[in-house]
C-alpha positions, -999 to +999 in steps of 0.1 A: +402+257+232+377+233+221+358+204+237+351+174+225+319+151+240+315+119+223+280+098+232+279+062+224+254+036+229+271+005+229+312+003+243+321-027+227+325-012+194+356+012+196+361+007+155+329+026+149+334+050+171+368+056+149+352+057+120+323+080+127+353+103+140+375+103+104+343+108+084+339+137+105+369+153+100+370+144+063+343+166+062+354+195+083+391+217+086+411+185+091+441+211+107+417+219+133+443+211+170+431+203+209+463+214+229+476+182+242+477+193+275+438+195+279+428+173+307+393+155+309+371+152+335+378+118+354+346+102+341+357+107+309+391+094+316+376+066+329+365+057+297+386+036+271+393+031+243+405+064+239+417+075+200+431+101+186+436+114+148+457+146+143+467+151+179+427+150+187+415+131+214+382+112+213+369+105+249+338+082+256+309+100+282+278+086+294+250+064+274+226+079+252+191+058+249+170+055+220+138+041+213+151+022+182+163-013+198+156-035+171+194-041+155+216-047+184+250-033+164+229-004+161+244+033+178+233+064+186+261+092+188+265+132+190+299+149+182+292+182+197+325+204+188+327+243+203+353+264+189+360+296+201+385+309+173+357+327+157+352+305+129+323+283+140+307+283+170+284+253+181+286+237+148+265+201+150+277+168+132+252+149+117+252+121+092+236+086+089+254+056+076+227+038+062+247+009+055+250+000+087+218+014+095+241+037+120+232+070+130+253+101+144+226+123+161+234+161+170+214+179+194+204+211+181+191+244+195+150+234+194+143+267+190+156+273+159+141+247+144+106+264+152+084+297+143+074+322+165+042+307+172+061+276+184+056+253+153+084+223+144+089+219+106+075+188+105+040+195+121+038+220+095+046+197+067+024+174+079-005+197+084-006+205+048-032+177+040-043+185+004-025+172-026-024+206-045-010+223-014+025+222-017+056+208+004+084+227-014+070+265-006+066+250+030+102+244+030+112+274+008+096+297+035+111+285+064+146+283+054+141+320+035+130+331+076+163+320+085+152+286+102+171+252+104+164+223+084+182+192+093+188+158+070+177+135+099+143+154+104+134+161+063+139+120+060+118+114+091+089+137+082+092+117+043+084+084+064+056+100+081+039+108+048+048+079+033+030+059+060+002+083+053-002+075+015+007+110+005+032+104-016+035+137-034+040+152-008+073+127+005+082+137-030+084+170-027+102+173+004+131+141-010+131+164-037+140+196-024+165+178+003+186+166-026+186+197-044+201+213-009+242+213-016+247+212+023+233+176+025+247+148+021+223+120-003+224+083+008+219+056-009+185+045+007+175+088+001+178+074-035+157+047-035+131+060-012+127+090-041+127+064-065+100+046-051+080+079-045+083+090-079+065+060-093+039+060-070+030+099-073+044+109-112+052+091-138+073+058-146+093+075-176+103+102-150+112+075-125+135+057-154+149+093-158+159+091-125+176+058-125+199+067-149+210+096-134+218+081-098+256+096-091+267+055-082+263+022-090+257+016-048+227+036-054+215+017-084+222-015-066+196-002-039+168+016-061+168-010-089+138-033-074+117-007-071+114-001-107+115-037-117+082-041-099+068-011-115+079-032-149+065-063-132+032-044-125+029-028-166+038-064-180+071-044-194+088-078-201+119-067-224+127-036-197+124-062-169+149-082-189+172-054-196+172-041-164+181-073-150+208-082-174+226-045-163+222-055-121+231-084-122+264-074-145+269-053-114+267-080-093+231-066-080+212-098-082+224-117-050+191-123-036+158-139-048+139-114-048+146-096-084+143-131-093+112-134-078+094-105-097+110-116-129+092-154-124+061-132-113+062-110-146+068-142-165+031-160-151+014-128-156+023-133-193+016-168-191+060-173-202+060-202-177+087-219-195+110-185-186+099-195-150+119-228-149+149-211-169+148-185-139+152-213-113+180-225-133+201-199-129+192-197-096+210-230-090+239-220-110+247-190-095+235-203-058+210-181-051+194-191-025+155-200-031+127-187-008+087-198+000+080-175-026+104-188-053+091-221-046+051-213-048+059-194-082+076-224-096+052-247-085+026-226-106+047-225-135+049-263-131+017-275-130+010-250-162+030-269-179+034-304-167+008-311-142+005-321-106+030-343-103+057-322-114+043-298-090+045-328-062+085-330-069+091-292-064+072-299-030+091-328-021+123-303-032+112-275-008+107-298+022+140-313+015+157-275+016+169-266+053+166-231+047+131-232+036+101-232+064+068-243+049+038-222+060+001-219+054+009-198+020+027-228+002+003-252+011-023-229+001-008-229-033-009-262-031-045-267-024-054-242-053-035-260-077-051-293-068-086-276-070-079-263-104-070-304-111-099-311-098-085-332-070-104-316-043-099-342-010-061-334-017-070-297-016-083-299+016-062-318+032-032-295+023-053-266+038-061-288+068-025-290+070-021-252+062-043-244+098-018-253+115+007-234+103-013-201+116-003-172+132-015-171+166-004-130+164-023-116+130-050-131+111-032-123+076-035-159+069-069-172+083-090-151+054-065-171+025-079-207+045-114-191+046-122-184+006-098-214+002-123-236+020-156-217+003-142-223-030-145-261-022-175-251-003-161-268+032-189-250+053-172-271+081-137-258+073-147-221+072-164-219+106-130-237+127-110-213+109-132-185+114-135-195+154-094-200+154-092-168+139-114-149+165-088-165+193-059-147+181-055-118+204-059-092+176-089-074+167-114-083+141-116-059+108-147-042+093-132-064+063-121-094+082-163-093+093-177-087+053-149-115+042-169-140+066-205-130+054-196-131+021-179-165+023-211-177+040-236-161+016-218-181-012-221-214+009-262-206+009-259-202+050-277-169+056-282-174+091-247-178+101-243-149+082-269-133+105-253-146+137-223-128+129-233-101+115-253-099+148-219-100+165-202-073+147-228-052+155-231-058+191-194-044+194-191-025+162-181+015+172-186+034+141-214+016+117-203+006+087-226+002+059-201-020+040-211-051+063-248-047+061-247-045+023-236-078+022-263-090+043-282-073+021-276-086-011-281-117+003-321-110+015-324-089-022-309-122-040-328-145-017-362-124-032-369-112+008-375-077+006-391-069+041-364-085+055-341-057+038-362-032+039-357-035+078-325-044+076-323-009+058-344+008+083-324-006+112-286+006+096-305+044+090-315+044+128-282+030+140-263+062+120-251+041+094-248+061+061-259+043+026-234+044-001-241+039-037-240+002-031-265+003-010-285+018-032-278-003-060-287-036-042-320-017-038-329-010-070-327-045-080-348-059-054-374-035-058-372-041-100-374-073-096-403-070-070-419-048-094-417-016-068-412+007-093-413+038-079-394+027-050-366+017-076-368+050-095-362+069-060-340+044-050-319+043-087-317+086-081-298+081-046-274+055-063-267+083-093-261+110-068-238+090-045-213+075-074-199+108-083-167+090-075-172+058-092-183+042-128-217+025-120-240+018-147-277-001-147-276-035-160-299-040-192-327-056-173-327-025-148-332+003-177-356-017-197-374-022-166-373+018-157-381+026-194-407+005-190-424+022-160-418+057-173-439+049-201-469+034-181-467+061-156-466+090-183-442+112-157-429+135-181-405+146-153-391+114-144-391+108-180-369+139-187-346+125-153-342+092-167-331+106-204-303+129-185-292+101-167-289+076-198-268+106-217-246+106-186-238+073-192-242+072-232-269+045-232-292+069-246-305+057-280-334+059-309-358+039-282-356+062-256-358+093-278-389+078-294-403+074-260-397+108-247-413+125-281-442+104-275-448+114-239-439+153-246-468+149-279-494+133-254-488+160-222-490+191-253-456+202-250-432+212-271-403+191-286-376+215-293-357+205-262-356+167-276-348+176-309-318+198-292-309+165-277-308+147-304-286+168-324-258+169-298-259+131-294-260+125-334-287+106-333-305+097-371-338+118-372-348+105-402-349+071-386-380+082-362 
């Protein structure tokens, strides 16, 4: 005998419930029979619609919550089938329509799905935080131990390191799940593995890829993915032909290939391509969003000035399925700066504050270097005090975005007053925000004021980066502290092991200088490593070294090595 328990979310959609039944047995022994004389349990009975395929009976029972609300047609659902013939026992349907976003969820024995020292797959997976460590033996292991792997929790887990930034990781794992026979690969499984494998290998392995997808649904779903990766390496003929092939498949029914096509077209200054891309547009009634319209207004006022820009507006005002929001009009207002028709400029981005979220300040910081770029001092500080009432909490970034803006207007003590403020309420010291503040008292010639400022971010456990560092070294240059610029310059070497920072001209003349004065053979010998490193080592500073080496009575053998490895002209000393 078997029984049958069917859990459904929502009632009102018996056609579903169908379907998710057929698919089911499509996939199982369709001969499979439920005596017909099997009676239900009066809830169950209770229940209609009631359907039945192949003399089975499908029965509704109680409601099965989820914490995924947000598309109302959306179902959660468990076939749970128990056979007793001794061909399966407890065997668990699972499979996700993705089209529908529609999931059929089975309830599995939890202990199978964990080792003996009661870890889940997933926390395992997750654990595994370095990018050499690897996903695949993670997965090989626990199947080998004779554990259970389910579709629903290997795409889950992907998400999780996707969210995570380690993507080669979400490879690994989308990987391996489609090289598993047992599951079945969706369309959206597709293009999430497309998408991982341009962000982790290579884009000639991600086009390998895309021509091997087993459907042209899957194409149709993974194709934008590598038209922005052809949008981001200026690939214009690939973008082209890629295009050409969707939209022969009918692909391009929405605006955004379009879109990155008009993008790729600015970023190789094709802006005549730009209007040809609205055209078809019209033709093939594709309907036009904000972005389609800011990218055509650029393209217009490239080639025809503001008032061709001034008709697309009046266009996009006129179109009902268009809202207008702070990012056109900040378009707007940057194309009229760069027309030099600055009371225009900020009176679109007067117009753009209101158009604010009052949720997220995404746009606030856009207004912000808006307004500074037509130095509005006025204009930055009510966006920055409308941006502070939004019930959201203010960045580390939002916070250096400010100051920086400020700096540039020539208001320091703004910047003070809220720098002041982030650090009243600031939890973990940031150094980032301080350096601006700094670069502001080293360009402003006022090095006691960053010298305490310095002292002040040590005692408050702030930690100096390279930056730091660097700012340093040009105040105390240009002060003439030489010594403090030398230690200073060997803190900013040691800290950019992870970054390409090199001394300006002015800054290794003025060390060279000092090393020559001061006759330190040793910070000499530093300062010659240190110019290798960064191959700015030349004639001049060999000559200098001999020199000081000739004077302190030591030998030059070690210079002359030097100079040999670097191929520098002997002859020439």
């Amino acid at each position: 005998m078997a029984v049958y328990s069917y859990f459904w979310r929502y009632m009102k959609f018996p056609c579903l419930g169908k379907y998710l039944f057929e698919t089911f047995l499509a996939t199982t022994n369709k001969s499979q029979q439920v005596p017909a004389d099997t009676k239900l349990p009066w809830r169950f009975a209770r229940c209609s619609p009631v359907f039945s395929h192949s003399g089975m009976p499908l029965c509704l029972n109680r409601c099965i919550y989820t914490s995924n609300t947000r598309y109302p047609q959306q179902i959660l659902c468990s076939l749970h089938i128990t056979r007793t013939n001794g061909i399966a026992e407890g065997f668990n349907f699972l499979r996700g329509i993705s089209s529908n976003n529609l999931w059929a969820y089975s309830f599995h024995d939890q202990t199978s799905y964990r080792d003996n020292n009661g870890t889940d797959l997933k926390s395992k997976l997750l654990s595994r935080v370095h990018p050499r460590r690897s996903a695949t033996s993670v997965l090989q292991n626990w199947v080998s131990e004779g554990r259970k792997v389910s579709i629903y929790d290997l795409r889950e887990v992907s998400k999780q390191l996707v969210e995570r930034g380690r993507y080669k990781h979400a490879l690994e794992v989308m990987k391996w799940m489609e090289g598993q026979d047992r599951f079945q690969i969706s369309e959206s499984d597709h293009a999430l593995r497309l998408e991982l494998t341009i962000k982790a290998s290579t884009l000639q392995e991600a086009e390998d890829y895309f021509t091997k997808l087993p459907d042209i649904t899957s194409q149709k779903a993974s194709y934008l993915h590598l038209l922005n990766s052809y949008v981001k390496e200026k690939a214009v003929e690939k973008a082209e032909s890629l295009m050409i092939k969707m939209n022969s498949l009918g692909a391009n029914v929405t605006p955004h290939p379009f879109n990155s096509i008009m993008k790729l077209y600015i970023a190789t200054s094709k802006f005549d391509l730009v209007l040809s891309v609205i055209s078809q547009m019209k033709e093939t009634k594709i309907p036009r969003n904000v972005l389609s319209y800011n990218l055509w207004m650029s393209a217009c006022n490239a080639l025809y000035g503001v008032e061709r820009v001034d008709k697309v507006y009046d266009e996009m005002v006129r179109d009902k399925n268009v809202k207008i929001g702070w990012s056109t009009l900040c378009t707007l207002a940057n194309i009229y700066m760069k027309s030099g028709l600055n009371e225009r400029a900020n009176l679109a981005l007067k117009d753009a504050e209101s158009k604010l979220s009052s949720y997220n300040h995404f746009g606030y910081f856009f207004l912000i270097t808006n307004y500074t770029s037509l130095k509005n001092k006025e204009g930055v500080i009510r966006v920055w005090e409308a941006c502070k009432r939004v019930d959201r909490k203010l960045t580390c970034a939002n916070y250096m975005c400010i100051m920086s803006c400020l700096v540039k207007l020539g208001d320091v003590k703004e910047a003070e007053r809220i720098f002041a403020e982030w650090e009243s309420q600031c939890v973990r010291y940031d150094v980032r925000v301080s350096n601006i503040l700094l670069g502001a008292y080293v360009g402003d010639n006022l090095m006691e004021k960053a010298e305490a400022l310095h002292a002040r971010m040590l005692e408050k456990g702030g930690c100096p980066n390279y930056k730091t560092w660097e700012i340093l070294v040009e105040g105390y240059v240009r002060n003439g502290s030489m010594e403090k610029a030398v230690f200073a310059m060997k803190n900013a070497l040691r800290m950019s092991k992870q970054c390409v920072w090199r001394p300006s001209p002015a800054i290794v003349e003025s060390v060279l200088e000092y090393v020559e004065k001061s006759r330190n053979l040793e910070d000499g010998k530093w300062f010659l490593e240190v110019l290798r490193d960064l191959n700015l080592a030349d004639l001049r500073v060999y000559r200098l070294l001999i020199r000081m080496h000739v004077d302190n009575g030591k030998p030059i053998g070690e210079i002359v090595k030097m100079m040999e490895d670097d191929k520098v002209d002997m002859e020439e000393l």
